[in-house]
C-alpha atoms as an extended CHARMM CRD file, in Angstrom:
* protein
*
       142  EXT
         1         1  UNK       CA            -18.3770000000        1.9710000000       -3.5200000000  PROA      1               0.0000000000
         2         2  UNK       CA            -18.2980000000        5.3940000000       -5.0590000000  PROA      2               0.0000000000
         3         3  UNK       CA            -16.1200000000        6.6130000000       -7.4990000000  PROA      3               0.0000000000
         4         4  UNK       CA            -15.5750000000       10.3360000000       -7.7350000000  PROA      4               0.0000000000
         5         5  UNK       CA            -13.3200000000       13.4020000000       -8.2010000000  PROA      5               0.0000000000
         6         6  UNK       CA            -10.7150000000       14.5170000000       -5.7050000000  PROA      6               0.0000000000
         7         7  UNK       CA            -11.5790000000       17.0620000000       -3.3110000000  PROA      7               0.0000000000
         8         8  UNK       CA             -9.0100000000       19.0530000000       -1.3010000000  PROA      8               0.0000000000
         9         9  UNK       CA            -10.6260000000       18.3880000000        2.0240000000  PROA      9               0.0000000000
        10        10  UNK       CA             -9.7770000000       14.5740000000        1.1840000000  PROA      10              0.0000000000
        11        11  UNK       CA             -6.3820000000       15.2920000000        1.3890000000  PROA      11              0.0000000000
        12        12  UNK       CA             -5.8180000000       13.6300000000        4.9260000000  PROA      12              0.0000000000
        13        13  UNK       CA             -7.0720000000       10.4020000000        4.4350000000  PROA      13              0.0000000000
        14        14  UNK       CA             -5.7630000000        9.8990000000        1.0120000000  PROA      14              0.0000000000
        15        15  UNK       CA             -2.2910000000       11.1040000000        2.6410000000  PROA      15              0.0000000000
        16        16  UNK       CA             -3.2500000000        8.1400000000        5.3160000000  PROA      16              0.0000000000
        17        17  UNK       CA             -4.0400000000        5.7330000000        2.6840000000  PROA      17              0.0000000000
        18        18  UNK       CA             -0.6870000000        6.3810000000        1.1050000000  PROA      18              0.0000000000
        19        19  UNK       CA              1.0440000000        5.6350000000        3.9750000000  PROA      19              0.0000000000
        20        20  UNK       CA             -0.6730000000        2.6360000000        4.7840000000  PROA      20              0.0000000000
        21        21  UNK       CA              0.0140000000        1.2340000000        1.6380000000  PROA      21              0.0000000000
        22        22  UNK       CA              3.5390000000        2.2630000000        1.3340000000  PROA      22              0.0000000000
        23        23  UNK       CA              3.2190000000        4.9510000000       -1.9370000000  PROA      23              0.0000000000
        24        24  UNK       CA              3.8500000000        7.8280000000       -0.1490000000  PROA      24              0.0000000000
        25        25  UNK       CA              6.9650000000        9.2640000000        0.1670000000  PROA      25              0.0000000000
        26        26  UNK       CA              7.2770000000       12.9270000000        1.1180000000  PROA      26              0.0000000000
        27        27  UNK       CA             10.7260000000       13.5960000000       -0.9100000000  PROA      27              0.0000000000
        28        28  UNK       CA              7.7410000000       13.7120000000       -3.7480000000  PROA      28              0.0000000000
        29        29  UNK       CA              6.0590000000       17.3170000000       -2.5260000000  PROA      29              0.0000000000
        30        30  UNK       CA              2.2490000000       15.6380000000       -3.3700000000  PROA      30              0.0000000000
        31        31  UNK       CA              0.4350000000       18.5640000000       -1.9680000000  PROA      31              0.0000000000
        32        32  UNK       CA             -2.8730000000       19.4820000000       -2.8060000000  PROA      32              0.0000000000
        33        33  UNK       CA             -1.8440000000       22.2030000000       -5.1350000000  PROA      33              0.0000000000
        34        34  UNK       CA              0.1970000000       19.6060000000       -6.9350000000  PROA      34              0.0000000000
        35        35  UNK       CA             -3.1800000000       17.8900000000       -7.4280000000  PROA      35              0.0000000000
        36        36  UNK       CA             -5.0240000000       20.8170000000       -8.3170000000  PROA      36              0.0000000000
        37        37  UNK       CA             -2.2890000000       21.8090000000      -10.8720000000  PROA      37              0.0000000000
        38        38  UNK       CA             -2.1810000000       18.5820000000      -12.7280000000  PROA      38              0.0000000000
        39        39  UNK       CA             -5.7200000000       18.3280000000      -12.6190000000  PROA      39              0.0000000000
        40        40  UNK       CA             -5.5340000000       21.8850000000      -14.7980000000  PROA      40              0.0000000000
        41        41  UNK       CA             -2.7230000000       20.4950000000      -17.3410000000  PROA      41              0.0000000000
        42        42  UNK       CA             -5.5250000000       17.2860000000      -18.3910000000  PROA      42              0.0000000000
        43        43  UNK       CA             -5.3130000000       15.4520000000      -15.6770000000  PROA      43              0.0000000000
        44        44  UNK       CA             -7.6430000000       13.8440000000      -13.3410000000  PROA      44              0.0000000000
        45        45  UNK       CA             -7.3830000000       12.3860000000       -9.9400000000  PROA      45              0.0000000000
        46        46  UNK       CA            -10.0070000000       10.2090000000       -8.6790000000  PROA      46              0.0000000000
        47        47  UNK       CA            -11.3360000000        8.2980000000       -5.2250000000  PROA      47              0.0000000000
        48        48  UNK       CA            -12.4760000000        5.5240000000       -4.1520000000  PROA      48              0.0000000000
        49        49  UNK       CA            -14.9780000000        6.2510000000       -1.1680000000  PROA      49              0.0000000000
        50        50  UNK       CA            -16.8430000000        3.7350000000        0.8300000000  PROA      50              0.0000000000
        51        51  UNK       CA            -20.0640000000        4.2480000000        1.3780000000  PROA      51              0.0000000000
        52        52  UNK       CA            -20.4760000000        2.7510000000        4.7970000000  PROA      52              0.0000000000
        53        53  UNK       CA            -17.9830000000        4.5820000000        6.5570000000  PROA      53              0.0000000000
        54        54  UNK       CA            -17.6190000000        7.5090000000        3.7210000000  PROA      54              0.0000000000
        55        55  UNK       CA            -13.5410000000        7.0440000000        4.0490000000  PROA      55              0.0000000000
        56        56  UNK       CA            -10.9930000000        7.1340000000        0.9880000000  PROA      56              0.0000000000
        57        57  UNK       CA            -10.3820000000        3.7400000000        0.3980000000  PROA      57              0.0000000000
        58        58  UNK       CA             -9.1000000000        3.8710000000       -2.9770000000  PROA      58              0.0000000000
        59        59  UNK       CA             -7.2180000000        6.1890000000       -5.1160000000  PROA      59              0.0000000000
        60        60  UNK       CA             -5.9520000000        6.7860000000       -8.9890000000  PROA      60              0.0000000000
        61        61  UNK       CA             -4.1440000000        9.8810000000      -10.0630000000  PROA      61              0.0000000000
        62        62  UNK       CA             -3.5820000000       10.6840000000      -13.6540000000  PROA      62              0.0000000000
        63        63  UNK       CA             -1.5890000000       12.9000000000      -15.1850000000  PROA      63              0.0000000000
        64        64  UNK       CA             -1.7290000000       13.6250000000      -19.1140000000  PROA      64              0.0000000000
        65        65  UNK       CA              1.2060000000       15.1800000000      -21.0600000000  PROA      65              0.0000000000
        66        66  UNK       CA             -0.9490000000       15.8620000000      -24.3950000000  PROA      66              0.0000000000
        67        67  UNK       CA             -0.0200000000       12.2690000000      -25.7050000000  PROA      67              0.0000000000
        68        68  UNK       CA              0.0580000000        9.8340000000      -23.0590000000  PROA      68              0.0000000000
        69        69  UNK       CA             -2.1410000000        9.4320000000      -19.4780000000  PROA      69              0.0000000000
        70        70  UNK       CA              0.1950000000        8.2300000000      -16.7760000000  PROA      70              0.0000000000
        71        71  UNK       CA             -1.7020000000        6.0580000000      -13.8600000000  PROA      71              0.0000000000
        72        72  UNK       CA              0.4160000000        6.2910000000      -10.6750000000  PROA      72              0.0000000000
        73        73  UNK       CA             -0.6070000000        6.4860000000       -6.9100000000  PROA      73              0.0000000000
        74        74  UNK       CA             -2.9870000000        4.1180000000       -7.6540000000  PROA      74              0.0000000000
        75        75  UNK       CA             -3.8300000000        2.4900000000       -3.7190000000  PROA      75              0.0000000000
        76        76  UNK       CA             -6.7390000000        0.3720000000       -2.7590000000  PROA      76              0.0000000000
        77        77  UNK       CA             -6.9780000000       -0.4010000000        1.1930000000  PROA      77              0.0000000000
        78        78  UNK       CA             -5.6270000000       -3.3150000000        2.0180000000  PROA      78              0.0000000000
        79        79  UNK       CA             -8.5760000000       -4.2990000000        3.8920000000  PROA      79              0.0000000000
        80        80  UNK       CA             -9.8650000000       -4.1780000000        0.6470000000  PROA      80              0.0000000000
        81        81  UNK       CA             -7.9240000000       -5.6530000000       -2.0040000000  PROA      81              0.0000000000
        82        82  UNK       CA             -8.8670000000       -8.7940000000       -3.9570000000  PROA      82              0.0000000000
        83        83  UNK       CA            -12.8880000000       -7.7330000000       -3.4240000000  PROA      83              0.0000000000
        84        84  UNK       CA            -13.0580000000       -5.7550000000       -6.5400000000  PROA      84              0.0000000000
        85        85  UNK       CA            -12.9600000000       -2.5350000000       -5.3760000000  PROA      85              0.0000000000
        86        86  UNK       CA             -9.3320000000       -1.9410000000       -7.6660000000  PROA      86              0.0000000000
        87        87  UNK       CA            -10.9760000000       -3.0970000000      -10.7650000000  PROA      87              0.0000000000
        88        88  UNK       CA            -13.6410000000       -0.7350000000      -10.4820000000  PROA      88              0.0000000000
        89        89  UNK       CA            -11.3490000000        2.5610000000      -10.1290000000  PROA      89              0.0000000000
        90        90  UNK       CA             -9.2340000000        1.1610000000      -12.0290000000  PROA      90              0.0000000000
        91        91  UNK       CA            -11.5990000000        0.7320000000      -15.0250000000  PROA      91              0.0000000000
        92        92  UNK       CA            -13.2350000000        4.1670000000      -14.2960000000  PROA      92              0.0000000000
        93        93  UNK       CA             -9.5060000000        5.5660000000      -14.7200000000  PROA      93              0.0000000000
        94        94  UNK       CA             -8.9260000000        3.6460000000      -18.3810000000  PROA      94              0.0000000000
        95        95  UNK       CA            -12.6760000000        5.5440000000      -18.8970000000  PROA      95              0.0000000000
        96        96  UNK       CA            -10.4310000000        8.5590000000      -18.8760000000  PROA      96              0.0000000000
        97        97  UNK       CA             -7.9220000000        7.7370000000      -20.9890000000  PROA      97              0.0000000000
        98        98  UNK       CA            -10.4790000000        6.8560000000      -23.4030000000  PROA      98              0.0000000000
        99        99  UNK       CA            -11.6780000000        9.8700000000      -23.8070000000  PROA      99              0.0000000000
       100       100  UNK       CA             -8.2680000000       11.3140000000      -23.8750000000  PROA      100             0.0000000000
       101       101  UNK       CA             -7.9860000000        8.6390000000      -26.8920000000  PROA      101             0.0000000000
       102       102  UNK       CA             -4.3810000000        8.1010000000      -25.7800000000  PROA      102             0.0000000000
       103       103  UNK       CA             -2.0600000000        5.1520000000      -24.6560000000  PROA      103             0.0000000000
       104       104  UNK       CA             -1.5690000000        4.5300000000      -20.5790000000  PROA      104             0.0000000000
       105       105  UNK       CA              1.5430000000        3.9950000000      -18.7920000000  PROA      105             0.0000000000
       106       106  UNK       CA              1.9300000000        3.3180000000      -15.2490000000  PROA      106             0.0000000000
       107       107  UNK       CA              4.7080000000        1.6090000000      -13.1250000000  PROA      107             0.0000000000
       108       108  UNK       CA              4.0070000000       -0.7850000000      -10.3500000000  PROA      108             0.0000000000
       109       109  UNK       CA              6.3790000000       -2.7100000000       -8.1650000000  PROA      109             0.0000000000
       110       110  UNK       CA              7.5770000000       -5.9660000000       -9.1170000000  PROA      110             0.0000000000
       111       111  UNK       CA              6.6180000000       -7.8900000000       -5.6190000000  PROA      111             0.0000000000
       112       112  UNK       CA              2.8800000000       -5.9870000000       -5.7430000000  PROA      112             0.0000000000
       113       113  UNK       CA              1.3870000000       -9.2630000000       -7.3200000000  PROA      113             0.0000000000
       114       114  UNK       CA             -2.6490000000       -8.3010000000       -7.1610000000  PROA      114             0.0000000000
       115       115  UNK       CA             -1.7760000000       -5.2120000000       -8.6960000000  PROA      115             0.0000000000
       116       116  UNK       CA              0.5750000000       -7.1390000000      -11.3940000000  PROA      116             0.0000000000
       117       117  UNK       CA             -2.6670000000       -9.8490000000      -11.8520000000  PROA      117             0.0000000000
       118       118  UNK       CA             -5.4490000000       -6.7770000000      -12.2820000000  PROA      118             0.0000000000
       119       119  UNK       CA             -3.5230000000       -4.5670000000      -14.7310000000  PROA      119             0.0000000000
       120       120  UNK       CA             -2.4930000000       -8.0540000000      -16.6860000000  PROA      120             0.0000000000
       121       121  UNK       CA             -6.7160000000       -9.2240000000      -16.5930000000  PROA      121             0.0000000000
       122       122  UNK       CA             -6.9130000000       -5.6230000000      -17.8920000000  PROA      122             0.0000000000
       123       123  UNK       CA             -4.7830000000       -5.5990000000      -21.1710000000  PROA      123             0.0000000000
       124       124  UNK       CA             -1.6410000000       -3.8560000000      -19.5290000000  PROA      124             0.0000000000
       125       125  UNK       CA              1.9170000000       -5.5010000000      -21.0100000000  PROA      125             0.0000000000
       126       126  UNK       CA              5.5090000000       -4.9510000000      -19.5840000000  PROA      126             0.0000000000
       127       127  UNK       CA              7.0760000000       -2.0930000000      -21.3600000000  PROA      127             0.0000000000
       128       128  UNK       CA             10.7620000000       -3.8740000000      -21.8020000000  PROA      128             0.0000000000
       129       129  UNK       CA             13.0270000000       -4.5950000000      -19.4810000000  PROA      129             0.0000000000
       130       130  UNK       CA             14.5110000000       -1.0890000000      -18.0040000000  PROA      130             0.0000000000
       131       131  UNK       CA             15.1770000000        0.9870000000      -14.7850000000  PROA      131             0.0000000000
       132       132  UNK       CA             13.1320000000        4.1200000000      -14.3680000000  PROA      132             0.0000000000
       133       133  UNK       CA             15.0930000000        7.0690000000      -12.4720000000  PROA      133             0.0000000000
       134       134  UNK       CA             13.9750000000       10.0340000000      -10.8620000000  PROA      134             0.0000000000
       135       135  UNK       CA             15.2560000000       13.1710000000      -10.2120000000  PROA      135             0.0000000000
       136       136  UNK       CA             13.3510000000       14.8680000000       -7.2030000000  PROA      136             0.0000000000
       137       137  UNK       CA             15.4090000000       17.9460000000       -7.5130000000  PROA      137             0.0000000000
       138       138  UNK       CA             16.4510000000       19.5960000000       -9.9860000000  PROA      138             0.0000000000
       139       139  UNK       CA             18.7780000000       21.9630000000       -8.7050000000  PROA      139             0.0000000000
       140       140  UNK       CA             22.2660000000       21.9740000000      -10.5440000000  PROA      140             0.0000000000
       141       141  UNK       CA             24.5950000000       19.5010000000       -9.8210000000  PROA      141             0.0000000000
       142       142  UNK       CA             27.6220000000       19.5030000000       -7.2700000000  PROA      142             0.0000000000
């Protein structure tokens, strides 16, 4: 497996890996300028290639606000999970918040139970017990 930096041409297949793992959702506008824009504020977005069939089998995208790194669209193939392949980006992706020297937050669904066990074996803890909203646009009300 190889672990590296976001390119724009991977855009496809990491929008295919999305999919097939049921992240994406295109009310969210991830484009690669979105990418390329967080990626300027302190952020870093990395892959998970395979080497055999050089395909995007994994991905972590991390966005920093100047005190905390927030881990989200983090998808390993299903083919896959459970083989290690998560732990790896995964602990290349706490690398980065090292160096940010800064606390990581990240939000994963309740039912997603490897992903629950891996950032658990890692040192992640349940944040209380709340909702999180969104707002996808933030046009004035009605």
């Amino acid at each position: 497996m190889i672990v590296r930096d976001f390119r724009p041409d991977d855009f496809q297949q990491v929008m295919e890996l999305w999919a097939t793992t049921g992240i994406y959702n295109e009310q969210r506008g991830d484009t690669v300028e979105s990418i390329n824009q967080c990626n300027r504020q302190g952020g870093r977005f990395l892959v998970l290639e395979d080497p055999e069939t050089r395909t995007i089998a994994g991905t972590s995208w991390m966005t920093y606000d100047g005190r905390r790194v927030y881990l989200h669209h983090f998808a390993i193939g299903p083919q896959l999970q459970g083989h290690g392949w998560g732990r790896a980006l995964a602990l290349e992706s706490l690398t980065f918040a090292r160096q940010k020297g800064c606390p990581v937050k990240l939000e994963v669904q309740p039912g997603n139970h490897r992903a629950v066990q891996l950032y658990r074996e890692l040192g992640f803890t349940k944040l209380g017990d709340y909702n999180v909203y969104i707002l996808l646009n933030p046009s004035p009300p009605k």
